[in-house]
MMTF fields as JSON, N, C-alpha, C and O atoms, coordinates in Angstrom:
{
  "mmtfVersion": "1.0.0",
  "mmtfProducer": "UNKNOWN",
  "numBonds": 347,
  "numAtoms": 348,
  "numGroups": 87,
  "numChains": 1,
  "numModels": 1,
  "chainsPerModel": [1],
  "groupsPerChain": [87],
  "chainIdList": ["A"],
  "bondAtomList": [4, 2, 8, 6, 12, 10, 16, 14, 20, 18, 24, 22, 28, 26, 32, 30, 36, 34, 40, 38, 44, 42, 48, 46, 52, 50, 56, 54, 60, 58, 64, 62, 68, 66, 72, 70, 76, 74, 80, 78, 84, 82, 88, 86, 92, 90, 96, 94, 100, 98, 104, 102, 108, 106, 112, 110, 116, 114, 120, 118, 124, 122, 128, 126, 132, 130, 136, 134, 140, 138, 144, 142, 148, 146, 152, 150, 156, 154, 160, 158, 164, 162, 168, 166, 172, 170, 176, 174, 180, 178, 184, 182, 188, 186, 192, 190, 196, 194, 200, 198, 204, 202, 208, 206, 212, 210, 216, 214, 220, 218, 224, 222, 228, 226, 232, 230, 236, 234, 240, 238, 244, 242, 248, 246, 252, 250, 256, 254, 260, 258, 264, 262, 268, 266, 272, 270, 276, 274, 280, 278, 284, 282, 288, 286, 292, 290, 296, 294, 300, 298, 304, 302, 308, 306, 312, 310, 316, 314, 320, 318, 324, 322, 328, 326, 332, 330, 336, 334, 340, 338, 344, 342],
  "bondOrderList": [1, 1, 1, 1, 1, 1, 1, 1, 1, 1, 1, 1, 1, 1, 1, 1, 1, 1, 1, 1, 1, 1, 1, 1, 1, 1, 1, 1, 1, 1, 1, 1, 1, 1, 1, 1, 1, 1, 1, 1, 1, 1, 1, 1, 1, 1, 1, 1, 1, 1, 1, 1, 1, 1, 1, 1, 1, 1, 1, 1, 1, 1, 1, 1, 1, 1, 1, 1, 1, 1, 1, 1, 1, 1, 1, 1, 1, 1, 1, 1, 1, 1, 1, 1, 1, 1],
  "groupList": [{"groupName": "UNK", "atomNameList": ["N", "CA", "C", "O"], "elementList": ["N", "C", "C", "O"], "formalChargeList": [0, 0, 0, 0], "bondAtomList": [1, 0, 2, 1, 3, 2], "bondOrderList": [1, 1, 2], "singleLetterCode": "X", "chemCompType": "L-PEPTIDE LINKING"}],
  "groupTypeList": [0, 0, 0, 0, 0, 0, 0, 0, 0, 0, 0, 0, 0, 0, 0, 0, 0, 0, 0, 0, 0, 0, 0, 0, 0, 0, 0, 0, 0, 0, 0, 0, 0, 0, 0, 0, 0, 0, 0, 0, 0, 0, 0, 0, 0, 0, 0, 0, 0, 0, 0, 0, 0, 0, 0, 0, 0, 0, 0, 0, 0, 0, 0, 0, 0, 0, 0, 0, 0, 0, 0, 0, 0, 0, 0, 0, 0, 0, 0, 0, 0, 0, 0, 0, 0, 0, 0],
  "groupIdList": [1, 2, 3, 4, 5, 6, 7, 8, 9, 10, 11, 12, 13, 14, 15, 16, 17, 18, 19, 20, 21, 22, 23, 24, 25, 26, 27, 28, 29, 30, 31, 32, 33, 34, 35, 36, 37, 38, 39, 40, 41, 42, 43, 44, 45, 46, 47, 48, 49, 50, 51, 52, 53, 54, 55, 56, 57, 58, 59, 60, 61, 62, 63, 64, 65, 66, 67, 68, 69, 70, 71, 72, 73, 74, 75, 76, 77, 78, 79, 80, 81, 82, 83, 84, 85, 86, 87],
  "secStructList": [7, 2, 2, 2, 2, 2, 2, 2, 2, 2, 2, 2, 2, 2, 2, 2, 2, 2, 2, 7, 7, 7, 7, 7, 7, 7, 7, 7, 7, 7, 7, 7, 1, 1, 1, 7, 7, 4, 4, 4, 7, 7, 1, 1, 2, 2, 2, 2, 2, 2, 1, 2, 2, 2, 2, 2, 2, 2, 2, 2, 2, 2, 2, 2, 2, 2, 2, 2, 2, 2, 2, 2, 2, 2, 2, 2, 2, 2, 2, 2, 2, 2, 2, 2, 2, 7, 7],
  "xCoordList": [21.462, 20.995, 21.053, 20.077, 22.148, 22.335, 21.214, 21.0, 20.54, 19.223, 17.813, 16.889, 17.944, 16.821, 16.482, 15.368, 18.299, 18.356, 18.071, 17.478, 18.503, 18.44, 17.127, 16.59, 16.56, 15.055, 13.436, 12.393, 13.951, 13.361, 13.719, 13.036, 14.476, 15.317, 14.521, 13.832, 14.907, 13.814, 12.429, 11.788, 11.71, 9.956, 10.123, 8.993, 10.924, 10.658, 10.754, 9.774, 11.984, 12.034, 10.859, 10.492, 10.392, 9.181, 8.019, 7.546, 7.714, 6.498, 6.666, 5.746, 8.155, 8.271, 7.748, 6.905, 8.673, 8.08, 6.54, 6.151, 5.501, 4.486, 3.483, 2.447, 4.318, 3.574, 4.27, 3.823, 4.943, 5.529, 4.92, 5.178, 4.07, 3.265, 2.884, 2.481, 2.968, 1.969, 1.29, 1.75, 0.345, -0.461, 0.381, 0.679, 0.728, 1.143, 0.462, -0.71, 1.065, 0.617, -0.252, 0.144, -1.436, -2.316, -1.565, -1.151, -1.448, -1.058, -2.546, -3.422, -1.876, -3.09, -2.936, -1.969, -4.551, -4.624, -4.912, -5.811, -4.224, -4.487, -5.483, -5.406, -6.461, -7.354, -6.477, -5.829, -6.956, -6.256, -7.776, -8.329, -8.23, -9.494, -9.885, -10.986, -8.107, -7.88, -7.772, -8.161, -7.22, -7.204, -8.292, -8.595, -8.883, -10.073, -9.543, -8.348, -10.256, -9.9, -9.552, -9.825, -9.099, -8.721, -9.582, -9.525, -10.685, -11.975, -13.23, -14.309, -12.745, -13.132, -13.404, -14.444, -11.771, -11.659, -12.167, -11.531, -13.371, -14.513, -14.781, -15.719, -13.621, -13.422, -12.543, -12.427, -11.415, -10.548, -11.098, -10.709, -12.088, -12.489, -13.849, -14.338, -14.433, -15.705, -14.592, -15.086, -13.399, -12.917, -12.455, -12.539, -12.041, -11.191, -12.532, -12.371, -13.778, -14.832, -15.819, -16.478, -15.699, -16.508, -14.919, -15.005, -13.903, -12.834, -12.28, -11.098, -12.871, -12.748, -10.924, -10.033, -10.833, -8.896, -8.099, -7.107, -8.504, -7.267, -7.588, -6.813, -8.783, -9.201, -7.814, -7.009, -7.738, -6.872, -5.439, -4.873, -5.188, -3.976, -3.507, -2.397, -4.626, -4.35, -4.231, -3.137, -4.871, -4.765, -3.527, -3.126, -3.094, -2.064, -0.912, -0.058, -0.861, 0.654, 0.394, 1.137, -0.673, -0.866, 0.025, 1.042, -0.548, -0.015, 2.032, 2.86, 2.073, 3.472, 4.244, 5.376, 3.719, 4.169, 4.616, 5.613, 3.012, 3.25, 4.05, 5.075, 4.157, 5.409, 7.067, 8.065, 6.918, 8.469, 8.24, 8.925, 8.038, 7.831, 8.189, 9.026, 7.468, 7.906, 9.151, 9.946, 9.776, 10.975, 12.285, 13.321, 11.683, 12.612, 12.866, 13.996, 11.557, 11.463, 12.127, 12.63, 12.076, 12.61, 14.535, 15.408, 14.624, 15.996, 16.538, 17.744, 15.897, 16.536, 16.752, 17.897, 15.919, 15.771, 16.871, 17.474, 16.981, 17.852, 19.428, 20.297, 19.883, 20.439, 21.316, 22.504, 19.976, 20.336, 20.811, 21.789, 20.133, 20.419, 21.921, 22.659, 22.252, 23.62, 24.476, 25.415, 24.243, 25.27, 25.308, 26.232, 24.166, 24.645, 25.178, 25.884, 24.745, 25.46, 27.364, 28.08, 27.782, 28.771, 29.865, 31.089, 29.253, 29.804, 29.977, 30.517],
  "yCoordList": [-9.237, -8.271, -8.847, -8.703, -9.496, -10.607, -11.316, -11.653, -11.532, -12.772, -12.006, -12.46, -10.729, -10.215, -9.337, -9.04, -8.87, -8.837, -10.053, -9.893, -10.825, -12.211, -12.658, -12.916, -12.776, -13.059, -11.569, -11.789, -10.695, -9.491, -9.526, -9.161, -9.84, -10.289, -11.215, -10.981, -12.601, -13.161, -13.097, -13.944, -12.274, -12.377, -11.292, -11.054, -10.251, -9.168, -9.867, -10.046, -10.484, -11.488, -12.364, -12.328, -13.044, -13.868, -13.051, -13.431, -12.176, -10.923, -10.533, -10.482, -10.229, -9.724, -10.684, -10.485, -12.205, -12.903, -13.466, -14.296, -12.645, -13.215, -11.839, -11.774, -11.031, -9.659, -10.013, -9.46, -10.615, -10.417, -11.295, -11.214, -12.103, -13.129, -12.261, -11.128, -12.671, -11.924, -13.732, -14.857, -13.377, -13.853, -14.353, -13.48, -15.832, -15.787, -15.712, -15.414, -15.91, -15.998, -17.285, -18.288, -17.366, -18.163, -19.417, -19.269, -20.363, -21.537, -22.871, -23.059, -23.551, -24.801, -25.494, -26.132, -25.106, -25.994, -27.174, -27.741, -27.969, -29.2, -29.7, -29.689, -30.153, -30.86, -32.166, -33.117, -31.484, -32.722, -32.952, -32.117, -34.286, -34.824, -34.492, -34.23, -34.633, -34.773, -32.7, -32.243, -31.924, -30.6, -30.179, -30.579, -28.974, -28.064, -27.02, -26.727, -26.604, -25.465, -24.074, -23.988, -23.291, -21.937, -21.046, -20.342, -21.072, -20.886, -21.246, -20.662, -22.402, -22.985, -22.427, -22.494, -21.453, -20.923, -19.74, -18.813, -19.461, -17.916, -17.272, -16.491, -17.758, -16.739, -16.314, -15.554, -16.596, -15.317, -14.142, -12.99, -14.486, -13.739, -12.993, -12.07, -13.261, -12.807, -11.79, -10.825, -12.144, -11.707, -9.977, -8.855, -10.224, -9.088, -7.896, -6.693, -8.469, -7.882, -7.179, -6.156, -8.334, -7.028, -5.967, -4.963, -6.689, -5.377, -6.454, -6.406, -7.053, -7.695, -8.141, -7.943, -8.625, -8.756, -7.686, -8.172, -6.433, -5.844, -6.299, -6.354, -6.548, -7.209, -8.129, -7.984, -9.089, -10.189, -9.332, -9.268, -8.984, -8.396, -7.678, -7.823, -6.858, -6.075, -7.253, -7.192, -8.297, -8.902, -10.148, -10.889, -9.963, -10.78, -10.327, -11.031, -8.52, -7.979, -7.557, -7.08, -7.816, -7.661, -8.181, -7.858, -9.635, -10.816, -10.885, -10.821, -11.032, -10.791, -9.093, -8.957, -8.667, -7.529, -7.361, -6.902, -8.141, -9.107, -9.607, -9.111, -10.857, -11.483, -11.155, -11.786, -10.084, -9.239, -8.768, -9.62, -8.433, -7.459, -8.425, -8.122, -9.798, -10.714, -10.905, -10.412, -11.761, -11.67, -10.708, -10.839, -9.958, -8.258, -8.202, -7.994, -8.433, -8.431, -9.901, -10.14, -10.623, -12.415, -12.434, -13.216, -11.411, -11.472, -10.166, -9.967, -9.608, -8.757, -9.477, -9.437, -10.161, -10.7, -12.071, -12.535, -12.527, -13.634, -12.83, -13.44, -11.88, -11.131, -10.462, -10.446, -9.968, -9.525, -10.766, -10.58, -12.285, -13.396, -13.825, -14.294, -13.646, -14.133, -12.773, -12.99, -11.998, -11.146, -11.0, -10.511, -11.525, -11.803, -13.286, -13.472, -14.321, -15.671, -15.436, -15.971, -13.881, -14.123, -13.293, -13.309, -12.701, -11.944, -12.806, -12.392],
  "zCoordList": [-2.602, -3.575, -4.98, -5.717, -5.399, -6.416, -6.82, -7.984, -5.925, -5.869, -6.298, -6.972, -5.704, -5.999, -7.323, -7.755, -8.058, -9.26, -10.602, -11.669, -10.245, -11.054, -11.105, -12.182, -10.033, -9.709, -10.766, -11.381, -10.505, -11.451, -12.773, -13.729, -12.776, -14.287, -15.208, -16.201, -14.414, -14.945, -14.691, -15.313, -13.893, -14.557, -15.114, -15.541, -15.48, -16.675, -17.598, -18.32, -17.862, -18.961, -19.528, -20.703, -18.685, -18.742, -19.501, -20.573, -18.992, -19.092, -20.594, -21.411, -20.865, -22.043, -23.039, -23.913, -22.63, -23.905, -23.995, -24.817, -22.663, -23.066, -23.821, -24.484, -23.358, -24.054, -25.81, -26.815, -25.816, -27.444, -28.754, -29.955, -28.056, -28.828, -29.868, -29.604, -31.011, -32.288, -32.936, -32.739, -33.543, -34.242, -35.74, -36.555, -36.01, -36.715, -38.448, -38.677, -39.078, -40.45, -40.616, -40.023, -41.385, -41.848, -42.601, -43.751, -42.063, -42.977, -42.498, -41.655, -43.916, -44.133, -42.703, -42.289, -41.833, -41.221, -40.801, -41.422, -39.563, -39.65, -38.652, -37.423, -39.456, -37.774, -37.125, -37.563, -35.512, -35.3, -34.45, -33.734, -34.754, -33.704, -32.146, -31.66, -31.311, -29.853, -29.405, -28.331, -30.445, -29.84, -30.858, -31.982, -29.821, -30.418, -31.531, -31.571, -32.216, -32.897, -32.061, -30.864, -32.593, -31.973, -31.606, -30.598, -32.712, -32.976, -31.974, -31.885, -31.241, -30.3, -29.216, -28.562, -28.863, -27.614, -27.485, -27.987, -26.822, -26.819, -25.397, -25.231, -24.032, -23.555, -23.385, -22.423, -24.27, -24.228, -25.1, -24.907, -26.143, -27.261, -26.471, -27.123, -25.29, -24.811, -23.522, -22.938, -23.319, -21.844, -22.935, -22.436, -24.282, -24.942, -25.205, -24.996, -25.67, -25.956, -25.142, -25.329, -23.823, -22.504, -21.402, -20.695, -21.709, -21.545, -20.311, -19.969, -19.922, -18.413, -18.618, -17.793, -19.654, -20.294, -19.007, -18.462, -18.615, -18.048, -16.439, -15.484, -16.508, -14.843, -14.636, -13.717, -15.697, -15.504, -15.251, -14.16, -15.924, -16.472, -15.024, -14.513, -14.472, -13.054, -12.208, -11.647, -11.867, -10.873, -10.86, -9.962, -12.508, -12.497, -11.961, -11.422, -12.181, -11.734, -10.346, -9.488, -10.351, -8.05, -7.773, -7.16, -8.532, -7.682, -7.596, -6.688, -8.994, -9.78, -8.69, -8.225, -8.669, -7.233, -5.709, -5.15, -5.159, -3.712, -3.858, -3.391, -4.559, -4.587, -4.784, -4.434, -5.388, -5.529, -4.336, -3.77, -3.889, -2.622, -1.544, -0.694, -1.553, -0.199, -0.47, 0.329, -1.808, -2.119, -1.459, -0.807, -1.937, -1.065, 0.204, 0.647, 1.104, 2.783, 3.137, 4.235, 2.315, 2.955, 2.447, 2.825, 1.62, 1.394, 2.213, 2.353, 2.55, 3.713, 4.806, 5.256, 5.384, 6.954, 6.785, 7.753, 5.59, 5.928, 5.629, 6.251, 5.007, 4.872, 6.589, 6.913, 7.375, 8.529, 9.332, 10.057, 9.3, 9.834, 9.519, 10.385, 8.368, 8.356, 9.053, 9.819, 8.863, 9.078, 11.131, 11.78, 11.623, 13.055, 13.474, 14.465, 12.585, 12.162, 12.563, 13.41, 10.97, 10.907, 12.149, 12.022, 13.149, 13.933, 15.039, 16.065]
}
């Protein structure tokens, strides 16, 4: 049960710090030749504008779900395994 607390723990954790991103303050920027501008990048800016953003967002916490969920059923069953192990 330990495992499956610690384990939720951290991807709430995770989640949080990716929901917490803000936009920072405008400073002098620097070109660099080898990375694109920010400006550059137009589908995250085309994914926010036709809405399709929560498509992602839903199919990310499917996934992020299933996976808690197998977690849960695979720490039960090894759970029941030790405990006829220890008898």
């Amino acid at each position: 049960m330990f495992r499956i607390l610690a384990i939720c723990c951290f991807i709430v954790g995770a989640l949080a710090g990716l929901t917490q991103v803000q936009a920072q303050p405008e400073q002098a920027q620097v070109e660099y030749s080898s990375a694109p501008a920010e400006s550059d990048i137009e589908m995250a800016d085309t994914l926010r504008q036709d809405g399709k953003i929560w498509v992602v967002v839903v199919v990310l916490l499917t996934v992020m779900t299933g996976l808690i969920i197998y977690l849960i059923t695979l720490d039960r069953k090894v759970g029941k395994l030790e405990k006829q192990f220890k008898e």
